[in-house]
C-alpha positions in Angstrom: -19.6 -67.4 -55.8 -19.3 -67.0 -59.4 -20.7 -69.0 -62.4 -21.0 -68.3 -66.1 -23.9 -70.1 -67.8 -24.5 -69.4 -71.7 -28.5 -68.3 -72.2 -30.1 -68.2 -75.3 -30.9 -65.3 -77.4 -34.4 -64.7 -75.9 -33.8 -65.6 -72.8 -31.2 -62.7 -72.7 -33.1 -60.7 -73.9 -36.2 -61.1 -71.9 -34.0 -60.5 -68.9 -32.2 -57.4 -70.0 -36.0 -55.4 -70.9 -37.6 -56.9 -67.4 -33.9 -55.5 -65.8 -34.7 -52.0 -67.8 -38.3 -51.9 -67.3 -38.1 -52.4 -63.4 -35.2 -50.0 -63.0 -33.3 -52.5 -61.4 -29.9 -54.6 -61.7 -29.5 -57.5 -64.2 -28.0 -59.2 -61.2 -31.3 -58.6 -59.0 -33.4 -59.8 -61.9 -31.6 -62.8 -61.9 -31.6 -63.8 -58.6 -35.2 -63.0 -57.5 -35.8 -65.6 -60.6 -33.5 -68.2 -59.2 -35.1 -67.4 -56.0 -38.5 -68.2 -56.5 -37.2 -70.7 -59.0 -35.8 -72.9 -56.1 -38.9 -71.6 -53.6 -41.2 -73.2 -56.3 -39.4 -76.4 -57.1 -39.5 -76.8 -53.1 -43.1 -76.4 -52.1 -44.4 -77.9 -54.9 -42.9 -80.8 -53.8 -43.8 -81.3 -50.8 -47.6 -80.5 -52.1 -50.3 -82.2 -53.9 -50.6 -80.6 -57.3 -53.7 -78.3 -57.9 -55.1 -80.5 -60.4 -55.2 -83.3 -57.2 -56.4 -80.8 -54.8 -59.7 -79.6 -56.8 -60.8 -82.8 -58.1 -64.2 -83.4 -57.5 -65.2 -86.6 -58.6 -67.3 -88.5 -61.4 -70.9 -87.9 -59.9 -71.4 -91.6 -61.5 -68.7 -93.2 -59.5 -69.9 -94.7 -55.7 -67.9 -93.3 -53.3 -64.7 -95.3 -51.8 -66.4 -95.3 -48.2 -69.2 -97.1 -49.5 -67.1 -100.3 -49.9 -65.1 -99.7 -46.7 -67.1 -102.5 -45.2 -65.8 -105.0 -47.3 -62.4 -104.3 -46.6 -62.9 -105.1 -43.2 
C-alpha cells in the first residue's frame, strides 16, 4: 500500500536527522513510529491510566469498605 500524507516542516525534519542518526531508512523510521503508535493507542486502552493505577488516597477520607454495611 501506498499513501502520501503532507508533514510539517519539523516534523520532516525531526524524522530525516533520527533516519541519519540511526543509520537507517526513512521508511523504517516511519513505520517503527506508526508501529508503536498504534501498539500504544491499543494498550492504553484497554488499561487504566497510570495516574488511576498509583493513586493512593486522601489519608482524610474513610475508606469505601467502611460504609459497605449500609449498602446492604
Amino acid at each position: 500500500m501506498q499513501i502520501t500524507i503532507d508533514l510539517p516542516l519539523d516534523l520532516e525534519q525531526a524524522l530525516l536527522r533520527q533516519a541519519a542518526q540511526s543509520n537507517r531508512p526513512l521508511q523504517t523510521v516511519l513505520l517503527q513510529a506508526l508501529r508503536q503508535a498504534i501498539q500504544t493507542t491499543a494498550v492504553s486502552a484497554y488499561q487504566w491510566p497510570e495516574a488511576i493505577l498509583s493513586y493512593t488516597g486522601t489519608p482524610d477520607f474513610p475508606a469505601f469498605e467502611s460504609d459497605r454495611d449500609e449498602l446492604l
